[in-house]
C-alpha positions, -999 to 999 in steps of 0.1 A, spaced: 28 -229 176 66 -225 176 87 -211 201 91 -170 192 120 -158 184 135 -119 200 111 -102 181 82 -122 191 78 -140 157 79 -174 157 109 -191 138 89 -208 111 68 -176 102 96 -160 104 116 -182 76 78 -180 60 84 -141 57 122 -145 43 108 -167 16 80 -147 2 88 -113 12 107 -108 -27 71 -125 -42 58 -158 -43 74 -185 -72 60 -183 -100 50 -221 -105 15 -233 -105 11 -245 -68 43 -218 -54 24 -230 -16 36 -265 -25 71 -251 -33 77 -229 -7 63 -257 17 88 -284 4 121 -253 9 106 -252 43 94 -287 54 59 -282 58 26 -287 35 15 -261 12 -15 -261 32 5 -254 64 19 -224 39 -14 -212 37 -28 -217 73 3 -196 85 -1 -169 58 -39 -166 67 -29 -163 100 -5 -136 101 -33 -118 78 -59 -121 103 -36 -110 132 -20 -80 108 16 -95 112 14 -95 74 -8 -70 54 -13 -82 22 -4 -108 -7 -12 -98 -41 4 -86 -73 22 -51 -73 18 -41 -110 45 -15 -127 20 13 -135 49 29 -157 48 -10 -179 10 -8 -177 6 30 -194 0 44 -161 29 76 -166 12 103 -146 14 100 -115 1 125 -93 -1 127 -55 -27 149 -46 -22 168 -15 -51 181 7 -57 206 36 -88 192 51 -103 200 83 -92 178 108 -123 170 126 -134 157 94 -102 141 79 -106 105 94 -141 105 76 -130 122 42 -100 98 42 -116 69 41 -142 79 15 -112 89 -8 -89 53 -2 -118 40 -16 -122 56 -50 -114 32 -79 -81 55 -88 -65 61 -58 -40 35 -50 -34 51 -16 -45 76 11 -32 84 40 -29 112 67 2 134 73 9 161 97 12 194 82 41 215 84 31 250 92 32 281 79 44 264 47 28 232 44 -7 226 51 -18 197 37 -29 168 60 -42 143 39 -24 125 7 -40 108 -19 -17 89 -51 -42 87 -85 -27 71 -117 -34 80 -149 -27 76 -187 -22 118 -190 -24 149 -164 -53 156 -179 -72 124 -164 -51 127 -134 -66 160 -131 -100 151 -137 -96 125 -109 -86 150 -86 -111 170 -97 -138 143 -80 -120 141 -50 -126 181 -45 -160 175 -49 -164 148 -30 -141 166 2 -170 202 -7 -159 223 21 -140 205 41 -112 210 18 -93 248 20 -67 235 -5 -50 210 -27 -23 205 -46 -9 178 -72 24 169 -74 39 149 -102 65 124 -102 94 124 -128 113 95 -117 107 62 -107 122 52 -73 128 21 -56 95 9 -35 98 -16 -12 79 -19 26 100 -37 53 122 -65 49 135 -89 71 167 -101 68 186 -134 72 
């Protein structure tokens, strides 16, 4: 492998992450094109991408869809006081529901938040956002004190880390 560069990375996974970190190109083989910007194969694209999946340098490559574009206009995060002997359990029952896009746990803010664990469901209407929320009470049964839903009413700018030049 390359030499690593200050932040243990090494330089051409590094130049790897620059070049796909705004999405791949849309072409029909976008390994073969970002392999030619950066002198290797599109199979040496691949062999470096699968590798910083399996070691969890990277985390995912997929599609991010624009729920708002797709009908997707509620947008609830349900929040959660769940016991916390139980919440590591609970969470990953509920990241796995077909209608959460994401769970994760968040310390609570006492005396006026207690919510612990977070959970973002999409829907068409509040209504089916509700009734999703609905089966993640009754999936949490007594290990839940309290929930929430908050809605969204703006979109904001998502984007995880970038690296820059």
């Amino acid at each position: 492998m390359p030499p690593e560069n200050d932040t243990g990375l090494a330089d051409l996974d590094r130049r790897l992450i620059l070049a796909t970190q705004g999405g791949l190109p849309l072409l029909a083989r976008p390994y073969d094109a970002l392999g030619s910007d950066l002198g290797i194969s599109g199979e040496q694209v691949q062999q470096r991408l699968n590798a910083m999946l399996a070691d969890g340098r990277i985390r995912r490559i997929g599609a991010v869809p624009n729920h708002y574009a797709i009908g997707y206009t509620a947008n609830g995060m349900s929040v959660w006081d769940v016991a916390d002997d139980q919440i590591d359990e609970l969470g990953v029952q509920v990241g796995a529901l077909p209608f959460v896009s994401h769970c994760y746990r968040r310390p609570r803010r006492l005396p006026l938040w207690p919510y612990n664990l977070f959970a973002m469901v999409h829907g068409a209407s509040r209504v089916e956002v509700e009734a999703d929320v609905e089966r993640i009470a009754t999936l949490l049964g007594v290990a839940c004190r309290q929930h929430e839903i908050l809605y969204s009413s703006r979109i904001l700018k998502k984007t995880g880390l970038r690296l820059s030049a």
